[in-house]
C-alpha positions as CSV (number, residue, x, y, z in Angstrom):
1,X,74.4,100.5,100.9
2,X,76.8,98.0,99.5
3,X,76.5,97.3,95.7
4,X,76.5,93.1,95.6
5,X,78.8,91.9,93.1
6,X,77.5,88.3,93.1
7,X,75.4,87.0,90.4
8,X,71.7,86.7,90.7
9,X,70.3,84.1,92.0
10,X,66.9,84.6,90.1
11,X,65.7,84.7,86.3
12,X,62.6,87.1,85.3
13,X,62.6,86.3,81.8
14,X,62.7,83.0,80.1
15,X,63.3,82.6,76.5
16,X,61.8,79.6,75.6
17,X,64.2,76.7,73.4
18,X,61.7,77.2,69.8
19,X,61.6,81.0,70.7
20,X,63.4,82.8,68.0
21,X,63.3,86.5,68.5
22,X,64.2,89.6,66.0
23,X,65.4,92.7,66.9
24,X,66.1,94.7,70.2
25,X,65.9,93.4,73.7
26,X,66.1,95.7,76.7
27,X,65.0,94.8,80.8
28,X,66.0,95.5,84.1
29,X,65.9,92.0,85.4
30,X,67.8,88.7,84.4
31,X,67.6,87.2,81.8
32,X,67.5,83.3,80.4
33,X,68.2,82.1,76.5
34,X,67.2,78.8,75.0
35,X,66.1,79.7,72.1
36,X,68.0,82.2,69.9
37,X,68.1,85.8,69.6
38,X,69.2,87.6,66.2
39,X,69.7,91.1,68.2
40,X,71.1,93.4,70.4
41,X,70.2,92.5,74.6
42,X,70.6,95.2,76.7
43,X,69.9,93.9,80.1
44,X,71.0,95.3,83.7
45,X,70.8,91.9,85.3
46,X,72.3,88.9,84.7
47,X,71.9,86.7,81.0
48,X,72.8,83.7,80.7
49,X,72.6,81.2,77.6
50,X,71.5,78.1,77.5
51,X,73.2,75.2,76.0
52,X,70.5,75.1,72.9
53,X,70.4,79.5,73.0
54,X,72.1,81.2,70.4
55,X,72.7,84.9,70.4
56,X,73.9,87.3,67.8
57,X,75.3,90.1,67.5
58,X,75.4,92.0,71.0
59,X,74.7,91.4,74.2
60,X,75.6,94.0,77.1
61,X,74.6,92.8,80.4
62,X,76.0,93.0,84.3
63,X,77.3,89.2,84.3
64,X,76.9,87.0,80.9
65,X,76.9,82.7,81.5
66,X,77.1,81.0,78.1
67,X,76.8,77.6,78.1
68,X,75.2,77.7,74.4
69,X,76.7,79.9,72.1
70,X,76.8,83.7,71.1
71,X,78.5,85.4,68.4
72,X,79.1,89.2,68.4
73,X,80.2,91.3,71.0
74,X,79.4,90.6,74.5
75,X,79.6,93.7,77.4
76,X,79.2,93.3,80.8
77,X,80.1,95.4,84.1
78,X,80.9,92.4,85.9
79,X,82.5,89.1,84.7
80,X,81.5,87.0,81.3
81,X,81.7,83.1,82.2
82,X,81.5,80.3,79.1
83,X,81.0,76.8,80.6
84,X,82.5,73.8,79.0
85,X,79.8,73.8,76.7
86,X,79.4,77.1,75.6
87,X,81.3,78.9,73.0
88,X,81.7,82.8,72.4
89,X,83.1,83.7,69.0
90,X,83.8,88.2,68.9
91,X,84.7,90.7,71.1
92,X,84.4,90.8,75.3
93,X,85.0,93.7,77.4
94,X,84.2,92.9,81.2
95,X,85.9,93.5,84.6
96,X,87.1,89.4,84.2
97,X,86.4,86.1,81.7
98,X,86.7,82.6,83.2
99,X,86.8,79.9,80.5
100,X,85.9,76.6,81.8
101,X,87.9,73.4,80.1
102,X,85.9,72.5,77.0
103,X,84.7,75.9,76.9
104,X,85.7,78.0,73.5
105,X,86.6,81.1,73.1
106,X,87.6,83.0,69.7
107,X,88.2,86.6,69.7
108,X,89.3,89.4,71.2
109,X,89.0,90.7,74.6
110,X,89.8,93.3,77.2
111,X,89.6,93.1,80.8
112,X,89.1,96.6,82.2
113,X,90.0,96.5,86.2
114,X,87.9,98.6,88.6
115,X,89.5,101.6,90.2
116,X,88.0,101.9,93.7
117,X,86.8,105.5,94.6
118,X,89.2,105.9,97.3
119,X,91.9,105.4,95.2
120,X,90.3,107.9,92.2
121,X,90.1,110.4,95.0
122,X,93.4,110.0,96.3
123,X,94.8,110.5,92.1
124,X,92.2,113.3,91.8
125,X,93.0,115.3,95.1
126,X,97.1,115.1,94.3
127,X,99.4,117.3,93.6
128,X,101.5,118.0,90.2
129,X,104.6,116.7,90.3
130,X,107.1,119.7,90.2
131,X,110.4,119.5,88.0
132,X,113.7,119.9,89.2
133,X,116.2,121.2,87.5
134,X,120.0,120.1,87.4
């Protein structure tokens, strides 16, 4: 079976836009931000931010969409996207960031690129080089 790299199309959990929340968040579905979060999200789906959410200080997820605004550091095994409204202020690691026009972004980042398994088998299953000498 082929793991889908495409974002998910739908949202289990719904943070409401006057919902403020304290402390540690952790699900196996998506998840949806209006309101704000003062906490780590650990979340194997996809999050994505509102324009009125506001989230601080981590948030690891598959895919993260900010169209509101988070400040900490952001994780995903996928790609982090900030819409022209949303603005991400810390550190992102991800396998790709897309920054819309408008969209902010203050920070740093690193963009880790996927090895395929073929090729890991191929460097794994080779031999070491031999030195010649002159």
């Amino acid at each position: 079976m082929k793991k889908s790299t495409k974002m998910e199309k739908t949202i289990d959990t719904i943070i409401g836009e006057e919902t403020i929340i304290e402390g540690k968040i952790k699900l196996p579905t998506s998840l949806r931000v209006d309101g704000k979060v003062y906490g780590e999200i650990d979340c194997t789906g996809d999050v994505y931010i509102g324009k009125s959410g506001f989230v601080e200080p981590a948030l690891k997820a598959k895919n993260v969409i900010i169209a509101g605004e988070v400040k900490g550091d952001v994780h995903t095994t996928e790609k982090i996207h900030i819409q022209p409204s949303g603005a991400l202020s810390g550190s992102a690691k991800s396998n790709g960031i897309i920054v819309d026009e408008g969209g902010i972004f203050n920070g740093t980042s690193v963009v880790e690129q996927k090895q395929q398994k073929s090729t890991l088998k191929k460097k794994q299953n080779m031999p070491e080089p031999t030195k010649v000498e002159q």
